[in-house]
C-alpha positions as CSV (number, residue, x, y, z in Angstrom):
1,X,25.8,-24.0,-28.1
2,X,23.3,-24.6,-25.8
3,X,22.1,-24.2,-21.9
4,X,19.1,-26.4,-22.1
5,X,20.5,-29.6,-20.4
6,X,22.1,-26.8,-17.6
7,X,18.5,-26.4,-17.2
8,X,17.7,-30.0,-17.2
9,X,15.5,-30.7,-19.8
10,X,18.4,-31.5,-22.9
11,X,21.9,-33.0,-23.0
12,X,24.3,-30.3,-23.6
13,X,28.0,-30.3,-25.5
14,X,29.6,-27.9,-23.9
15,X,28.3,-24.7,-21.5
16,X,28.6,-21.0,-23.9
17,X,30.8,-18.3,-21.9
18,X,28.5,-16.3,-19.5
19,X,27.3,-12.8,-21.4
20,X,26.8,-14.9,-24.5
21,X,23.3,-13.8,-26.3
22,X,21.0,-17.2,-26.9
23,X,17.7,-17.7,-28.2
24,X,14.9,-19.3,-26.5
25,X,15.5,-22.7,-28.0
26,X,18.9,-22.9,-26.8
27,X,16.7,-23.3,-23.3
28,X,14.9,-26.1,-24.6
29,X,11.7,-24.4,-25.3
30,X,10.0,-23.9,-29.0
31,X,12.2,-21.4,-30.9
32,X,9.0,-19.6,-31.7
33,X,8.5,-19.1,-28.1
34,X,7.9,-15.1,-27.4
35,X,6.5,-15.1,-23.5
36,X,6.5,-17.1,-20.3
37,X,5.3,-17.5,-17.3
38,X,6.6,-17.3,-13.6
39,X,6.7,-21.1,-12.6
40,X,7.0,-19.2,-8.4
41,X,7.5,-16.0,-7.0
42,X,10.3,-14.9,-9.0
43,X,12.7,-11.8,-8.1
44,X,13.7,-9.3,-10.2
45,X,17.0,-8.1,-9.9
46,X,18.6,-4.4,-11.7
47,X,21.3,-6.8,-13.7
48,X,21.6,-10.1,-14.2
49,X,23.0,-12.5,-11.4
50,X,24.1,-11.1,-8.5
51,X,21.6,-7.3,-8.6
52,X,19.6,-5.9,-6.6
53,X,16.1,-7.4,-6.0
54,X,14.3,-4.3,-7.8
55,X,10.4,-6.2,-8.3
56,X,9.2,-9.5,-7.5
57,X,6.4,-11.2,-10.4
58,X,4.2,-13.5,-8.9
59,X,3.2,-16.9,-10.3
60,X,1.7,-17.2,-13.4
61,X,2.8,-13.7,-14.7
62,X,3.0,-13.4,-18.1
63,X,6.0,-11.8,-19.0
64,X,8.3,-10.9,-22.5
65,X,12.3,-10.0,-22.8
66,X,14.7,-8.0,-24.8
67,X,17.0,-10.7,-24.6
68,X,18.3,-13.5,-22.9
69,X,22.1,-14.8,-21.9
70,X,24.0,-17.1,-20.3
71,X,25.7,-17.0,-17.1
72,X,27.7,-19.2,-14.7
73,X,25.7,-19.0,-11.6
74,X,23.0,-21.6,-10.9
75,X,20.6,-19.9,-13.0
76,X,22.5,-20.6,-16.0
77,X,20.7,-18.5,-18.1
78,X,19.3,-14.8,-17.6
79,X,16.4,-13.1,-19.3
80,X,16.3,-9.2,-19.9
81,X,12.5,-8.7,-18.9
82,X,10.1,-5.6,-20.1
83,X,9.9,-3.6,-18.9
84,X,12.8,-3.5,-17.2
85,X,15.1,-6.2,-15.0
86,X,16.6,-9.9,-15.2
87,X,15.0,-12.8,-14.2
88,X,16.6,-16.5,-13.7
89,X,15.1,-19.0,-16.3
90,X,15.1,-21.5,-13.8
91,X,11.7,-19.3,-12.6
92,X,10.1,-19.3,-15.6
93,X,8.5,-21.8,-18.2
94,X,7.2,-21.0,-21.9
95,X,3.7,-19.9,-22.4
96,X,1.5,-19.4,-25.0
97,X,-0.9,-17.7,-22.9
98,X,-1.6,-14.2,-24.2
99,X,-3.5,-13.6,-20.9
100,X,-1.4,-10.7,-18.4
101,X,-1.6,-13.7,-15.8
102,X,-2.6,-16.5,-15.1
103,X,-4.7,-16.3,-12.0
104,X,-8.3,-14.2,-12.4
105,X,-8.1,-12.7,-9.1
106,X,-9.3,-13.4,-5.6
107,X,-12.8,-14.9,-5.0
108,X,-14.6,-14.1,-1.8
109,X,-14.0,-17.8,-0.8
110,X,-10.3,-17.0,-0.5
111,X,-10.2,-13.3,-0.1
112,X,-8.1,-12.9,3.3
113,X,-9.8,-11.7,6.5
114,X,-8.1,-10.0,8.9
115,X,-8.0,-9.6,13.1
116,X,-6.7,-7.9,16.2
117,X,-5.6,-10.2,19.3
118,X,-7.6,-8.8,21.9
119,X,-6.4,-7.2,25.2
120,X,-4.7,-10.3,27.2
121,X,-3.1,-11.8,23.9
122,X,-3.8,-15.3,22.8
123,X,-1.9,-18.9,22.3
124,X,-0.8,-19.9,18.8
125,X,-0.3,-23.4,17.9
126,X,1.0,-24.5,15.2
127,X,-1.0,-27.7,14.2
128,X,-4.4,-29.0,15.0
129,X,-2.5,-32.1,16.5
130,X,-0.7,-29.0,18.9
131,X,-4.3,-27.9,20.2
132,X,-5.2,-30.9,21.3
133,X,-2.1,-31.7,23.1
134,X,-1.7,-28.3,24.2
135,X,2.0,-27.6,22.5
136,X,1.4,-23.4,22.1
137,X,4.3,-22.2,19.6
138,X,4.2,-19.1,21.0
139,X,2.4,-16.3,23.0
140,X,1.4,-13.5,20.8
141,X,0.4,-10.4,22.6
142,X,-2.4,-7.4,21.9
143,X,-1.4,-5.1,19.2
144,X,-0.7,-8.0,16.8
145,X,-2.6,-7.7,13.2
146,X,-2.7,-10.8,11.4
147,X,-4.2,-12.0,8.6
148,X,-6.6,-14.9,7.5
149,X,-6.4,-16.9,4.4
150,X,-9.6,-17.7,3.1
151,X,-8.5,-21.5,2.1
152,X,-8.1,-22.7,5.3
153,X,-11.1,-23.8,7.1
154,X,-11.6,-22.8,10.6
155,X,-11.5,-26.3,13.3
156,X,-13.8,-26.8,16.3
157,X,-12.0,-28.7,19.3
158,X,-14.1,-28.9,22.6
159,X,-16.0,-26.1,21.6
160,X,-13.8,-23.9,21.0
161,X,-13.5,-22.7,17.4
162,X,-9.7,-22.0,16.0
163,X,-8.9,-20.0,13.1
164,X,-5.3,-20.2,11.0
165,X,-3.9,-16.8,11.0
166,X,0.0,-15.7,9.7
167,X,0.9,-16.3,13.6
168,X,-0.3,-20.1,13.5
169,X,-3.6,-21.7,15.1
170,X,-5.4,-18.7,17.1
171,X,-9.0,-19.2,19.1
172,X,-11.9,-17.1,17.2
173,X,-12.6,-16.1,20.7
174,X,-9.2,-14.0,21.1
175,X,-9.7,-12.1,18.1
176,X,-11.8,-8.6,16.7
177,X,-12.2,-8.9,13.4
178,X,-11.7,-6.2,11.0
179,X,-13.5,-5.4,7.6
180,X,-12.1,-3.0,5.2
181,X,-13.5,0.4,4.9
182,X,-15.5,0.9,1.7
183,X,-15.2,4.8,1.8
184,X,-13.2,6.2,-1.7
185,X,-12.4,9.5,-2.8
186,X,-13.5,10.8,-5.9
187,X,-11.7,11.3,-9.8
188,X,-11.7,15.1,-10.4
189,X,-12.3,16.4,-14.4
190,X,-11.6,19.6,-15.6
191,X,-16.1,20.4,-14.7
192,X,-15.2,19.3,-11.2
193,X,-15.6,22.2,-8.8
194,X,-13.5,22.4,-5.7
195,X,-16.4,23.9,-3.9
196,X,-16.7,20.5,-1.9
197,X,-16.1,19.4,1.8
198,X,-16.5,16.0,3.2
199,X,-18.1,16.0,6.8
200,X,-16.1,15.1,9.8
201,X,-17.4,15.3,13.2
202,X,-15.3,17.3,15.9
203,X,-15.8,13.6,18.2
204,X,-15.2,10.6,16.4
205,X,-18.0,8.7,15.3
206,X,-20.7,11.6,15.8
207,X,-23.1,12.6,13.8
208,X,-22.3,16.6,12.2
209,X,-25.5,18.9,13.0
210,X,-26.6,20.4,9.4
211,X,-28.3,23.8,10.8
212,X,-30.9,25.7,9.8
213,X,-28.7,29.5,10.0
214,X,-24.9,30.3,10.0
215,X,-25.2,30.0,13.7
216,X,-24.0,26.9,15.4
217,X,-27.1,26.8,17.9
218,X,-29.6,27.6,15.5
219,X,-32.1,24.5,15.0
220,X,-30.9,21.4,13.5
221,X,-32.5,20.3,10.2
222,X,-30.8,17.1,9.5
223,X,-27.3,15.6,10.2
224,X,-24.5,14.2,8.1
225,X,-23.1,10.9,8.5
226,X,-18.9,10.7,8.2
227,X,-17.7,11.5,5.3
228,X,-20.8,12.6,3.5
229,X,-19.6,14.9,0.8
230,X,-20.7,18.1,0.1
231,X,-21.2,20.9,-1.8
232,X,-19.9,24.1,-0.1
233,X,-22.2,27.2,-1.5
234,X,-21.0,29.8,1.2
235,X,-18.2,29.8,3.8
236,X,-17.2,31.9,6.9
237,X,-14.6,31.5,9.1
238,X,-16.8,29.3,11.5
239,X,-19.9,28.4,9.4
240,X,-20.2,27.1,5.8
241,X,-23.7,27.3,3.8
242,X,-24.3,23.4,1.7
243,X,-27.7,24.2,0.4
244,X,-30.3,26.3,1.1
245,X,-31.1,27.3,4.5
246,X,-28.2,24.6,5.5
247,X,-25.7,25.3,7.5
248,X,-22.5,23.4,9.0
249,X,-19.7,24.9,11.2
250,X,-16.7,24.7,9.0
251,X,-14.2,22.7,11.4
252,X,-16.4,19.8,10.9
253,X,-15.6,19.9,6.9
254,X,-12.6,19.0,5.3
255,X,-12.1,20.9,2.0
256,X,-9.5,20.5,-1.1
257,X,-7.9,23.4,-2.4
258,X,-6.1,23.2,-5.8
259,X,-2.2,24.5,-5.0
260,X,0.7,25.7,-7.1
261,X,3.4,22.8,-8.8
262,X,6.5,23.0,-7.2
263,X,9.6,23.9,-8.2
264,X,11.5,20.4,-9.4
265,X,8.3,18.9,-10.7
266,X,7.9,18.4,-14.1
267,X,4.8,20.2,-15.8
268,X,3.3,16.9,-16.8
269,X,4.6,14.4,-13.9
270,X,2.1,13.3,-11.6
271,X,3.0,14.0,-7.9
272,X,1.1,14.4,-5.1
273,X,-0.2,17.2,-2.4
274,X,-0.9,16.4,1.0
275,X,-2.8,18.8,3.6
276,X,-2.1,17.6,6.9
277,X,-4.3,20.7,8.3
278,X,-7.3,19.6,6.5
279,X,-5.8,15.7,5.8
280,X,-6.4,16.0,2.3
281,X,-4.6,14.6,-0.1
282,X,-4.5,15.8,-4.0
283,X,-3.2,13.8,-6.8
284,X,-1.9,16.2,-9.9
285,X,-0.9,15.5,-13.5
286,X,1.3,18.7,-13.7
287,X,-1.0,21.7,-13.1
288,X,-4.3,19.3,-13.5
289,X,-5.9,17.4,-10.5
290,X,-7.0,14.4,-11.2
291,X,-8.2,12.7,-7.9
292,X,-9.1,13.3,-4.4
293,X,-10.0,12.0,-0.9
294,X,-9.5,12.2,2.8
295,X,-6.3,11.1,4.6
296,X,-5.6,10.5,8.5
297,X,-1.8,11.1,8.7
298,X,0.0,10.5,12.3
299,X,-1.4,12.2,15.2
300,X,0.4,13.8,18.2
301,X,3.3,12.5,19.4
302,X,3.6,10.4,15.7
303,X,3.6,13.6,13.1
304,X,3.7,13.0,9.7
305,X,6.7,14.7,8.9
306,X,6.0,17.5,6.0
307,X,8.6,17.8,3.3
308,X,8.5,17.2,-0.7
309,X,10.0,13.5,-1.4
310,X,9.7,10.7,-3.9
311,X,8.7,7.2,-3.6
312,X,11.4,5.3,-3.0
313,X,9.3,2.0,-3.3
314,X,5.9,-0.3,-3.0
315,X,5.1,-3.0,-2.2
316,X,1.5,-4.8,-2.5
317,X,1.7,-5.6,1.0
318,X,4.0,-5.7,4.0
319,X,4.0,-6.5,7.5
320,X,4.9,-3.2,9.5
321,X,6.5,-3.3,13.0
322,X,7.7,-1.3,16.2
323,X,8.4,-3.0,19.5
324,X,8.6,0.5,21.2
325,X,10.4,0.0,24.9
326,X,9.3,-1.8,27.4
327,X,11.5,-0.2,30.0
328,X,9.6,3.2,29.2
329,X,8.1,5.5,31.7
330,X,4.1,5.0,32.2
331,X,3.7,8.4,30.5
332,X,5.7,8.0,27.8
333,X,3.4,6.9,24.9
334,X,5.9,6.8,22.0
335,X,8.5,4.8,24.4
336,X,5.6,2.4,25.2
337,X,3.5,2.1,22.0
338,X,4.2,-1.1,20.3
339,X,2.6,-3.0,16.9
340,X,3.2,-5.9,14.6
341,X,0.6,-5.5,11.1
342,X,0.8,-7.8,9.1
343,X,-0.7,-7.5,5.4
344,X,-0.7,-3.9,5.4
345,X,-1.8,-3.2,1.7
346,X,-0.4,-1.3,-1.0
347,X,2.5,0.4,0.6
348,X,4.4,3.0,-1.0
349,X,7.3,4.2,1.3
350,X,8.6,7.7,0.7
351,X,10.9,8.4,3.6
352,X,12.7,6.1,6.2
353,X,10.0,4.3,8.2
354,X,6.9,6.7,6.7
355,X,4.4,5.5,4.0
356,X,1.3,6.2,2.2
357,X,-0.5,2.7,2.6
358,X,-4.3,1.1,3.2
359,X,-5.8,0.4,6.1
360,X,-7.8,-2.2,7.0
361,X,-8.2,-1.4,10.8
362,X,-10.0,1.6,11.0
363,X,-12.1,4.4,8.8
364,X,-11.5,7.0,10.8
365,X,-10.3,8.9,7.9
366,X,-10.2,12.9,8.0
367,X,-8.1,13.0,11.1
368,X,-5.5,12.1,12.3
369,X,-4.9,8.8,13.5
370,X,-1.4,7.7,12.5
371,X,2.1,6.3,13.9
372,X,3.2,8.8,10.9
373,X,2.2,7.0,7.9
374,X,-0.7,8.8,5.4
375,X,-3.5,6.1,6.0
376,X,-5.5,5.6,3.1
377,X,-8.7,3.6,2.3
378,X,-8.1,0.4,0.7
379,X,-9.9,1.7,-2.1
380,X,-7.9,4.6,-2.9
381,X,-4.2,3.2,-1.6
382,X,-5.0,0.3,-4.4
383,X,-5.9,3.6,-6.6
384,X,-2.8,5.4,-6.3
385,X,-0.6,2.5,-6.2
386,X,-1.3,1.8,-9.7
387,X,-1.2,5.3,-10.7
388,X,2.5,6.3,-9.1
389,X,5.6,5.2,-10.2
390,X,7.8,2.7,-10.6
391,X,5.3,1.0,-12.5
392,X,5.3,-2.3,-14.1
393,X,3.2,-4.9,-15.6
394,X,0.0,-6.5,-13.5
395,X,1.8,-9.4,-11.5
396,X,4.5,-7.6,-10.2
397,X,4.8,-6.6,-6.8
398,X,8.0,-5.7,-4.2
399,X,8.6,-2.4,-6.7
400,X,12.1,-0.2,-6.0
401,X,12.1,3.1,-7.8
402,X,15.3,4.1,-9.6
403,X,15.2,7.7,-8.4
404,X,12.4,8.2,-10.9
405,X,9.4,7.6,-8.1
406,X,6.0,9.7,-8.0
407,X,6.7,13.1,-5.5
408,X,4.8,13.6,-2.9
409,X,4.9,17.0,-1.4
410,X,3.4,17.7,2.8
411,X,2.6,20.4,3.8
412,X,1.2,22.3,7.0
413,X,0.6,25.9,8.3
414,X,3.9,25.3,10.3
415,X,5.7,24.7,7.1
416,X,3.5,26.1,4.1
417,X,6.5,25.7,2.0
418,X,8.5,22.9,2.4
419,X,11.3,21.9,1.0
420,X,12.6,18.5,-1.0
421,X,14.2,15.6,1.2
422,X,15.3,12.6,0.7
423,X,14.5,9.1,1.8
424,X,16.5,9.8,5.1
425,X,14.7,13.0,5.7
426,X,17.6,15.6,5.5
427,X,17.1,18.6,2.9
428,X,18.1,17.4,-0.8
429,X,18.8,19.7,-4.4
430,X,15.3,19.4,-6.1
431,X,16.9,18.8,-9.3
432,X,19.1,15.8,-8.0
C-alpha cells in the first residue's frame, strides 16, 4: 500500500482508501524520516482536506506530525502536524535538519523599507521596459503605505531614480520614507515599582519642562525628551515630583497602574489591560504584570472601542484598508478619510476591523493617534505577538485562535468596567 507514486516519486499498485494511517515511507521518503520541511508557503488547515486555513508555515519550516493518512484529493496524503493542524505532503519534503527553520533571518541587505506616496500620488509601472516607454499600470494616490524589498535594486532612467515597491515601479522622488520607531516598553519583575511615568508633551513633538517647584511656572531645570521614563517620587493632581527639586505637571506623564483580574480570566492566563485615559497598556500573567509600555489607540472620531475580548487571530503582517467615501461632505472626516497599508506588522485582531499591531509610520506613542487600532512599537507588537495566543512553532504565521486567544480587556473613565464582547462587538457570557 502505498501513495508515493500519487506523489510522483514511485510507481504505485493500487491507491489505499482515504483515512487510511501510513508511514513516511509509503510517501517515498526514508522510513526513518521524523521531520520535514515546507518546500513553499504551506497552509494549515483545522482537518485534513477541505478545513479551514487555521496557520500558514513558511518555507523551510521545520515541522513534525502525529500522524499521517491518505486522502483522495490532490494532495493525496495528509499529515497531522504539532502542534496542531494538517498539512498537504505535496508542501513538504523530508529533512534531516534539526534546525526550527531553515532561513536565519533577515539581513539588513534585504530587510524591507517602507514609504508614503506623497500628496499628488505617483505613477507605478510595472517593468523597467514600462518606464521607458511610459506604460503606467496604474495611478496610486496619497495615503498609500507600501513596502520595499531589500533585493531589488533601485534603477536610474533619465535621472530619475525608481524604486520597486508592492504597488510596482514608483519614483524615489514621490515617496517619504519611513523608519521604524526604536522606542520599547519595559519587562516588569516582582522588584519593579509602578512608581514610573513616561513623559509626553501636551503638543506633539515638544520638549516637557522639568521644573524646579510643584508649580508649572516655576524655573525650568532641564527638559525631557518623549518618552523619557521616569521615576515618580511625589504626585498631585497637577504636578508630579521625579527627583529632587524636579518637578513635571502630571498631564505630560503617562503612568501604569496595576488593576484587578477580571471575572472570566483564569488566575494564571495571560491577558491584557489597556488604559485608553493614560494609553497604557499592561500585560498580566494572572495577578502578576509582566510587561509594560505606551499605546496610542484611535483618536476622535476613530475610538478604540473599550470592552474585554479575545484574540480572534494574528497575523505577521497584513495589508490594512479603508476607501472611506468619496461622495462625503468636506467636514466629514470619517466619511472622507481613506488608507491602503501595506505590511502592517504583527497584527493581532481582537474585534471586527480593530487590532493591536506595529507601526512603522509614526512614534507618536502616548496618545492617541489611531483609526481604532492599539498602535504599538514594532518592538513591543513583535513582543506580544509571541507572548499571546494561538501560539505555534517559529515559521508559522496567518494564526486563527480556536476560542482559546489571549484577552484583552479596554477600559476608560467612561466605562471603568467593561464588559466581555465578542469578535462582532455585541456583549458575550464571560464563561462562553
Amino acid at each position: 500500500m502505498t501513495v508515493a507514486a500519487l506523489l510522483g516519486v514511485a510507481p504505485a499498485s493500487a491507491a489505499p482508501e482515504a483515512g487510511t494511517q501510513l508511514a513516511a515511507a509509503d510517501l517515498g521518503w526514508p522510513e526513518d524520516t521524523a521531520a520535514a520541511t515546507a518546500r513553499t508557503r504551506a497552509p494549515v488547515l483545522d482537518s485534513a482536506g477541505r478545513g479551514k486555513r487555521i496557520a500558514t508555515v513558511a518555507r523551510g519550516t521545520r515541522v513534525t506530525w502525529r500522524r499521517i493518512v491518505a486522502s483522495r484529493d490532490g494532495c493525496k496524503a495528509w499529515l497531522e502536524l504539532e502542534p496542531r493542524g494538517w498539512a498537504c505532503a505535496k508542501d513538504l519534503a523530508p529533512t534531516t535538519d534539526d534546525a526550527t527553520t531553515a532561513a536565519t533571518g533577515t539581513s539588513a541587505a534585504t530587510a524591507p523599507r517602507w514609504a508614503d506616496i506623497r500628496k499628488d500620488g505617483a505613477d507605478a509601472f510595472a517593468s523597467i521596459d514600462d518606464i521607458k516607454s511610459g506604460v503606467v499600470a496604474r495611478r496610486v494616490d496619497d495615503k498609500t503605505y507600501v513596502v520595499v524589498k531589500g533585493k531589488t535594486k533601485p534603477v536610474k532612467l533619465d535621472g530619475v531614480t525608481y524604486v520597486k515597491t508592492d504597488q510596482g515601479w514608483i519614483a524615489s522622488r514621490s515617496l517619504s520614507w519611513y523608519s521604524p520607531s526604536t522606542y520599547a516598553g519595559i519587562d516588569v519583575t516582582p522588584q519593579t515599582s509602578f512608581s514610573i511615568g513616561w513623559a509626553v508633551a501636551k503638543k506633539p513633538g515638544a520638549k516637557i519642562a522639568v521644573r524646579s517647584a510643584p508649580d508649572p511656572g516655576a524655573p525650568k531645570v532641564r527638559e525631557l525628551a518623549p518618552r523619557d521614563l521616569v521615576t515618580i517620587a511625589e504626585l498631585s493632581d497637577d504636578m508630579a515630583r521625579i527627583g529632587p527639586g524636579e518637578w513635571v505637571e502630571a498631564i505630560e506623564l503617562r503612568k501604569p497602574a496595576r488593576v484587578a483580574r477580571p471575572d472570566g480570566i483564569g488566575a494564571a492566563e495571560r491577558w491584557i489591560d489597556i488604559d485608553l485615559d493614560q494609553q497604557i497598556l499592561v500585560a498580566y500573567e494572572g495577578d502578576v504584570a509582566v510587561f509594560v509600555t505606551v499605546i496610542s489607540s484611535g483618536r476622535v472620531f476613530w475610538e478604540t472601542p473599550t470592552g474585554i475580548y479575545r484574540i480572534t487571530g494574528k497575523e505577521v503582517k497584513s495589508r490594512m484598508q479603508y476607501q472611506g467615501n468619496p461622495d462625503a461632505a468636506p467636514d466629514d472626516e470619517r466619511g472622507r478619510e481613506a488608507w491602503n497599508v501595506a505590511d502592517v506588522p504583527f497584527s493581532m485582531r481582537f474585534r471586527k476591523n480593530f487590532a493591536l499591531h506595529g507601526t512603522y509610520w509614526h512614534e507618536g506613542f502616548g496618545r492617541p493617534r489611531s483609526h481604532g487600532c492599539v498602535n504599538l512599537s514594532t518592538t513591543d507588537a513583535k513582543r506580544l505577538f509571541d507572548w499571546v495566543s494561538p501560539t505555534a512553532p517559529a515559521g508559522w504565521s496567518n494564526l486563527e485562535a480556536t476560542g482559546d486567544g489571549t484577552p484583552v480587556r479596554i477600559h476608560s473613565r467612561r466605562d471603568p468596567d467593561p464588559i466581555w464582547r465578542g469578535y462582532d462587538g455585541k456583549p458575550i457570557d464571560a464563561q462562553k
